[in-house]
C-alpha positions as CSV (number, residue, x, y, z in Angstrom):
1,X,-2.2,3.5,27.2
2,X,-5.8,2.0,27.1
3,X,-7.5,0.1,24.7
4,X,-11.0,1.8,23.8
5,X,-12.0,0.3,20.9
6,X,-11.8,-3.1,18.6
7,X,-11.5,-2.0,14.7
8,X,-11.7,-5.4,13.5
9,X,-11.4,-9.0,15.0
10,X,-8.6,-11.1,14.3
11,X,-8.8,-13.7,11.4
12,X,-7.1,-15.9,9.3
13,X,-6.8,-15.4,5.7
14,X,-6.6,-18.6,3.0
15,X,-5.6,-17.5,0.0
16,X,-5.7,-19.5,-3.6
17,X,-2.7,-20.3,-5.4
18,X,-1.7,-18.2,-8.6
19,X,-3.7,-19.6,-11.7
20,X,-0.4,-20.5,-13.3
21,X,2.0,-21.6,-10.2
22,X,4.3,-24.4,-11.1
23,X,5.6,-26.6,-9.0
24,X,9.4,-25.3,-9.0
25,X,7.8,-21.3,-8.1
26,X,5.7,-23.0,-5.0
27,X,8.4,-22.1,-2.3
28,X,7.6,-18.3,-3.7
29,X,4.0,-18.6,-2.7
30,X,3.4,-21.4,-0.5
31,X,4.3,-19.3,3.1
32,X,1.5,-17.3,2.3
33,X,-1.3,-19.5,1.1
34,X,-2.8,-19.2,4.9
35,X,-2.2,-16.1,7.6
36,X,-3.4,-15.0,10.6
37,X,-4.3,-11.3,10.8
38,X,-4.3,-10.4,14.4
39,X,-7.0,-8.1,15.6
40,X,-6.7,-4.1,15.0
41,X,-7.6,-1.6,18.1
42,X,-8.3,1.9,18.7
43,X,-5.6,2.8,21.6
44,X,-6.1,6.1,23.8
45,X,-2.5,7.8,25.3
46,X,-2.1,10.4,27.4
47,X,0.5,12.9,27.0
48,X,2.5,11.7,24.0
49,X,4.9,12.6,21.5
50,X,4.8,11.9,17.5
51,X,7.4,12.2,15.4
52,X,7.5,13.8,11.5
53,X,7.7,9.7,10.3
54,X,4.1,9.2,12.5
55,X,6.1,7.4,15.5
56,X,4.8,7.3,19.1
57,X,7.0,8.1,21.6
58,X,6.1,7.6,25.4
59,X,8.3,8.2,28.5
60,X,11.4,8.0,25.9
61,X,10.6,4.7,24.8
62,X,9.2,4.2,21.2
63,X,6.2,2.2,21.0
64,X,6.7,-0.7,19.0
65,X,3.0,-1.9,17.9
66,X,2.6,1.3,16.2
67,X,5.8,0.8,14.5
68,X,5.6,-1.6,10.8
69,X,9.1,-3.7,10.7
70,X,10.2,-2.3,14.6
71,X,13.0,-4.7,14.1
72,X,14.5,-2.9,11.4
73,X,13.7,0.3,13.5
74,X,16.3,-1.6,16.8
75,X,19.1,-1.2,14.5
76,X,19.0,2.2,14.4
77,X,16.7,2.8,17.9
78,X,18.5,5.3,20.1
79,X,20.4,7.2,17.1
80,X,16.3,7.8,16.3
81,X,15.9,8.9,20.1
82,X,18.3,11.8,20.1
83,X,17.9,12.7,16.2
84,X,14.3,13.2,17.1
85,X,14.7,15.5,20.6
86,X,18.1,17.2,19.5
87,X,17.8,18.2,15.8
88,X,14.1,18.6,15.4
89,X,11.8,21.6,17.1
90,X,8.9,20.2,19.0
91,X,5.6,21.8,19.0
92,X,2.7,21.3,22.0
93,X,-0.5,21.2,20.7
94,X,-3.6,22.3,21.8
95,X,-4.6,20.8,25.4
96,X,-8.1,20.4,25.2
97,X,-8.5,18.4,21.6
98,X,-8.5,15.1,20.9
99,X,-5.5,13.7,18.0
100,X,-6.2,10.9,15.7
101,X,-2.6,9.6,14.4
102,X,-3.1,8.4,11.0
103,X,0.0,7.7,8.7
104,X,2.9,5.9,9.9
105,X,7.2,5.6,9.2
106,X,6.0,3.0,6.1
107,X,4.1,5.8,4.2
108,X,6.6,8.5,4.0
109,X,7.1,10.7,0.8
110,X,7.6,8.7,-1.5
111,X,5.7,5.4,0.3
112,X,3.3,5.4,-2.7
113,X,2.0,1.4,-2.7
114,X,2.3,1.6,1.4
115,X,-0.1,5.1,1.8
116,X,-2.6,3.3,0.0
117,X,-2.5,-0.1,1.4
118,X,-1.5,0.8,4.7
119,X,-2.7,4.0,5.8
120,X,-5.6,4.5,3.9
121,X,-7.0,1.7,4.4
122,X,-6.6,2.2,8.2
123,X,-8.4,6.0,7.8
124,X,-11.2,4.0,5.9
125,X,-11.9,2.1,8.9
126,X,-11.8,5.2,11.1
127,X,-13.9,7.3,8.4
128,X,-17.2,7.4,10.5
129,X,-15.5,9.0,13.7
130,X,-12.9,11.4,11.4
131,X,-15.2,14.6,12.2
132,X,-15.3,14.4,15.8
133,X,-11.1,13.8,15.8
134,X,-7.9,16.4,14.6
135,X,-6.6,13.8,12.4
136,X,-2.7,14.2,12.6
137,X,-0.7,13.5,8.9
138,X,2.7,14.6,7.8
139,X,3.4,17.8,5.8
140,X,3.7,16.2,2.8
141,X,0.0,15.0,2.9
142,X,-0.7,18.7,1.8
143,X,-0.2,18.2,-2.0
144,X,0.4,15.2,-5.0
145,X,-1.7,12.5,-5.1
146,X,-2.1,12.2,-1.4
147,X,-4.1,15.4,-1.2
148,X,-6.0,14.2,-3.7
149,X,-6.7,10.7,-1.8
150,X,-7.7,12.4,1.3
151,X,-10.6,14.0,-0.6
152,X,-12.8,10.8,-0.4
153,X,-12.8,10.7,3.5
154,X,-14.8,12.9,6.1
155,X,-12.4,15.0,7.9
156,X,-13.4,17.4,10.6
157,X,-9.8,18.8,11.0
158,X,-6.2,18.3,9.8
159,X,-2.7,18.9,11.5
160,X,0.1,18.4,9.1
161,X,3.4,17.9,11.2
162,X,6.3,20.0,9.6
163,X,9.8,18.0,8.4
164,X,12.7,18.7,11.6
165,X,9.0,18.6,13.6
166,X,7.9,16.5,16.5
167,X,4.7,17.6,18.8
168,X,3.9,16.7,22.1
169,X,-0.1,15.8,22.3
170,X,-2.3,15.3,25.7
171,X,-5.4,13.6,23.9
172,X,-3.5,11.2,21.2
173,X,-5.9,8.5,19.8
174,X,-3.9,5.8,17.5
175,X,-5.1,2.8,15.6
176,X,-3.0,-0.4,15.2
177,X,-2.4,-1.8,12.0
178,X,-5.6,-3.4,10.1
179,X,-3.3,-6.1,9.2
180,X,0.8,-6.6,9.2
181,X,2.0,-4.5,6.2
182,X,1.5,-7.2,3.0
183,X,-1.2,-8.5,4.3
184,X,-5.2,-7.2,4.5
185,X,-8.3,-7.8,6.6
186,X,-10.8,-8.8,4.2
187,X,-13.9,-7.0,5.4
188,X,-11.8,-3.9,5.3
189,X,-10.1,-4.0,2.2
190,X,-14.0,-5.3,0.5
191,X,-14.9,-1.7,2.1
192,X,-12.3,0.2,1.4
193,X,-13.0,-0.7,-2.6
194,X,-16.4,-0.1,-2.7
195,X,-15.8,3.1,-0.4
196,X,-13.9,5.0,-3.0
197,X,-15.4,3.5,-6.3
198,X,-18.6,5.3,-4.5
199,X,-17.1,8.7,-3.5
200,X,-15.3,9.2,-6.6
201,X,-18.7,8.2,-8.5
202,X,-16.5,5.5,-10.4
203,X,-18.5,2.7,-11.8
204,X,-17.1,0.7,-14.8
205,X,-19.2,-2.1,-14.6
206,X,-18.6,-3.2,-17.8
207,X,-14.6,-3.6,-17.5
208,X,-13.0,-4.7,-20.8
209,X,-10.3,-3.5,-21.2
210,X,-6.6,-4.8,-21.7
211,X,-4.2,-2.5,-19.9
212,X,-0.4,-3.0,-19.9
213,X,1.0,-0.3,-17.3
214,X,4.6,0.8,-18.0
215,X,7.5,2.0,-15.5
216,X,9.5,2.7,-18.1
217,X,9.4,6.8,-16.7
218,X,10.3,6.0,-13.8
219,X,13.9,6.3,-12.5
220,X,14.4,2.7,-11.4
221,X,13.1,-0.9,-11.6
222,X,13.0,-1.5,-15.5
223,X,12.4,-3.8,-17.8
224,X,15.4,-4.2,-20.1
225,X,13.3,-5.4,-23.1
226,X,10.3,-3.2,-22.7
227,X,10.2,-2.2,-26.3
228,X,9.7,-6.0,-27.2
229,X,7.0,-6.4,-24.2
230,X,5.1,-3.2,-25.4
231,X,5.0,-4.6,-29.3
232,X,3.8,-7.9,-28.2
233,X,0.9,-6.0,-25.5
234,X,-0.4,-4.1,-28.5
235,X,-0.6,-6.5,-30.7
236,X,-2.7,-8.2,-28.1
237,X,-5.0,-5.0,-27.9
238,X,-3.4,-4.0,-25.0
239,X,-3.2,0.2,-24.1
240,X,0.1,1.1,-22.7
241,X,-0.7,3.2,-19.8
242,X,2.0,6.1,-17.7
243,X,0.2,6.2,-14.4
244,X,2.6,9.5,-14.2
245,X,0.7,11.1,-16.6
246,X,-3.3,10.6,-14.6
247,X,-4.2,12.1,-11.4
248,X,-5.4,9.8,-8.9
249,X,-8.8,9.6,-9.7
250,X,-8.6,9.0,-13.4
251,X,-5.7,6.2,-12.6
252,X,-8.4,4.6,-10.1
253,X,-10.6,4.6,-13.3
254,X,-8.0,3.2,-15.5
255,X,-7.5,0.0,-13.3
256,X,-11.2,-0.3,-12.5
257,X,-12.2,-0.5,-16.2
258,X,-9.9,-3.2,-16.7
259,X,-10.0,-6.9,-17.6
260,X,-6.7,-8.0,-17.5
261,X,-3.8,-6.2,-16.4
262,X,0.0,-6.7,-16.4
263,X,2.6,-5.4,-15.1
264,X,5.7,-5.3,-13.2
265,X,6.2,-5.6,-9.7
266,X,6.2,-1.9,-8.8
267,X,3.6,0.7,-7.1
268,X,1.3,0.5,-10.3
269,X,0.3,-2.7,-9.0
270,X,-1.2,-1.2,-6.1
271,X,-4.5,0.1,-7.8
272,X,-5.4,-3.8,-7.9
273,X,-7.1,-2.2,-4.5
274,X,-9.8,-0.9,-7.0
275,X,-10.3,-3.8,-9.8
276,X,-13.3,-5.9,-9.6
277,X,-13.5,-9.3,-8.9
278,X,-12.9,-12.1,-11.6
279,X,-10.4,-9.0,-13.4
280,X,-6.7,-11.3,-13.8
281,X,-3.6,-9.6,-13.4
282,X,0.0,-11.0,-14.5
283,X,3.0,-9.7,-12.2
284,X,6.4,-10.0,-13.9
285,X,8.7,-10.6,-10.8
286,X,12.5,-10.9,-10.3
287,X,13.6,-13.9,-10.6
288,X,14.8,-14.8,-6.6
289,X,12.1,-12.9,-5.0
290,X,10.5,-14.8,-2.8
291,X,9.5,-12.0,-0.4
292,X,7.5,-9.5,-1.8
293,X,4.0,-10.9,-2.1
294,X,2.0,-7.8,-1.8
295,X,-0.4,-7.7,-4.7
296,X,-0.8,-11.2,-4.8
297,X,-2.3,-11.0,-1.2
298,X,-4.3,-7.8,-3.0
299,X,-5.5,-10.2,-5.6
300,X,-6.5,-12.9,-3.3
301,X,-8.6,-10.9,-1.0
302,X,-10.7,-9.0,-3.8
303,X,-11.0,-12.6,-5.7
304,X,-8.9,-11.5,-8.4
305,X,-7.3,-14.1,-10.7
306,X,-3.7,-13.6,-9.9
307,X,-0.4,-14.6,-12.6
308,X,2.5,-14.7,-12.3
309,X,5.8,-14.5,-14.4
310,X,9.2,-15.0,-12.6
311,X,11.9,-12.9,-14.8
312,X,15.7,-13.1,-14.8
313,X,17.6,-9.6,-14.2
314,X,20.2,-7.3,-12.6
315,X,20.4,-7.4,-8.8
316,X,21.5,-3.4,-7.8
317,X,20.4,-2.7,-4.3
318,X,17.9,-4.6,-1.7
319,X,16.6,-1.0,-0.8
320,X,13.2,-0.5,-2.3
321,X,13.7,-3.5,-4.5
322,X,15.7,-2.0,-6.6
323,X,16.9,-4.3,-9.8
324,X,15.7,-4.3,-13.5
325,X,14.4,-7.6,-15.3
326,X,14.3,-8.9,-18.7
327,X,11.1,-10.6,-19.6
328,X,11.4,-14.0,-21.5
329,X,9.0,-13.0,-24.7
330,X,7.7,-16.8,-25.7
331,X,6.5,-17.3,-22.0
332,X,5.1,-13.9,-21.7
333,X,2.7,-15.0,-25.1
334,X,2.5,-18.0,-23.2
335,X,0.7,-16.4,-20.2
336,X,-1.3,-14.0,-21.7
337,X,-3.0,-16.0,-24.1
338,X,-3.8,-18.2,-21.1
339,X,-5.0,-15.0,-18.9
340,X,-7.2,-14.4,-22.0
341,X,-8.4,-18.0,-22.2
């Protein structure tokens, strides 16, 4: 494996506490008020496999620094090993091209808020030498929203790996991760913004609107009062918004024309990617949470005004944060009419 080419330096990141932290909440925030993002590089590998979930395998060893949370990945290591070379077909590609790996075991099918911060991000950076690459993506890739995504960037070729597929590539070129998964470079995520606002021709300077986004179609992660939260938004001239019911581009246009946004923790949040600076968002969180401090690192890097509002709920499953809140009304007014301050 050889290193051919730094991405981005290494750096560390100080981020600004939430407008409205309290001192009792700091322990939720405080572990990331300052981290170091560690360089990204362009590796070259020769003879190679990749797996369906974008997973490099060498000499039957799984390389971990293309792998995001390998640890989790040890638990379940050589079960992956044989799954991979006994149930699934493999497929030799074509000798003589080069392969660009670009989506990884984080942004699988229904890896909505980790395709866009993680992998295209990582194509953004990459964007200028796309055309002279086959960029290698996973079958689902082909259609949804992430077809629609992969409009904006400058592909020369495509090779969508098959589910039960692995391939075995002589030329494989793989980037490391811009930044740990939860975490952003800033130079790249400034670009990737102003990237896609460009190509999709999406220009809201004048954001301001109110939006209130809504999970309530969605089959998990609820809040258990939204009729109450939904009276109180529009009564504050908020529009309640189904990102279900928009197409990628029109939800990019949605966020980017916004002022102030809330909503709960959830993939919605993501499109914070495309808000201008000095927009405020308010996150209703569970109450316990700790952990998951994705779009507040968002917020931070893209100088966003960041809220918070920690909510109390029902724990169901630690498996894609799965739990439903209910959102304590008199301290929901409370933030808003400071957000709107």
């Amino acid at each position: 494996m050889k290193n051919i080419l730094q991405i981005y330096p290494s750096e560390i990141v100080k981020r600004k506490p939430p407008i409205n932290i309290q001192e009792e909440h700091l322990h939720y925030f405080q572990h990331e008020f300052q981290h170091f993002i560690p360089e990204s590089n362009l590796f070259y590998l020769k003879k190679a496999c990749v797996t369906k979930d974008g997973i490099i395998i060498k000499n039957l060893k799984i390389l971990p620094q293309f792998v995001i949370n390998f640890p989790e990945l040890k638990t379940y290591y050589f079960r992956y090993l044989l799954s991979t070379f006994i149930k699934h077909k493999s497929v030799r590609l074509n000798k003589k091209r080069k392969y660009l790996l670009l989506f990884d075991n984080y942004s699988g099918p229904e890896g909505f808020s980790h395709w866009i911060s993680d992998a295209m991000t990582r194509i953004f950076a990459l964007n200028g030498m796309l055309k002279n690459y086959t960029a290698i993506l996973p079958a689902y890739c082909k259609n949804g929203f992430r077809a629609q995504s992969l409009k904006v960037f400058d592909f020369g070729s495509i090779y969508y790996i098959e589910p039960n597929t692995y391939v075995k590539v002589d030329n494989l070129y793989a980037p490391t991760f811009i930044a740990p998964t939860g975490n952003f470079n800033i130079s790249n995520i400034l670009g990737f913004r102003s990237f896609v606002l460009e190509k999709l021709k999406i220009s809201n300077k004048i954001n301001t609107k109110r939006t209130y986004i809504s999970r309530k179609k969605t089959p998990r992660r609820h809040i258990l009062n939204e009729i109450e939260v939904e009276d109180l938004m529009i009564s504050y001239g908020f529009d309640i918004v189904f990102m279900e019911d928009h197409d990628f581009a029109e939800q990019i246009s949605i966020v980017n024309s916004t002022k102030v946004l809330v909503s709960i923790h959830g993939a919605a949040l993501t499109f914070l990617h495309f808000m201008n600076e000095d927009s405020k968002v308010l996150e209703l969180r569970y109450d316990g949470d700790t952990h998951n401090n994705h779009f507040y690192a968002i917020a931070s890097s893209l100088d966003i005004d960041y809220y918070y509002q920690v909510c109390p709920g029902n724990f169901i499953s630690p498996i894609a944060n799965n739990y439903d809140i209910n959102v304590e009304m008199e301290l929901l007014k409370k933030n808003i009419n400071l957000m709107l301050q």
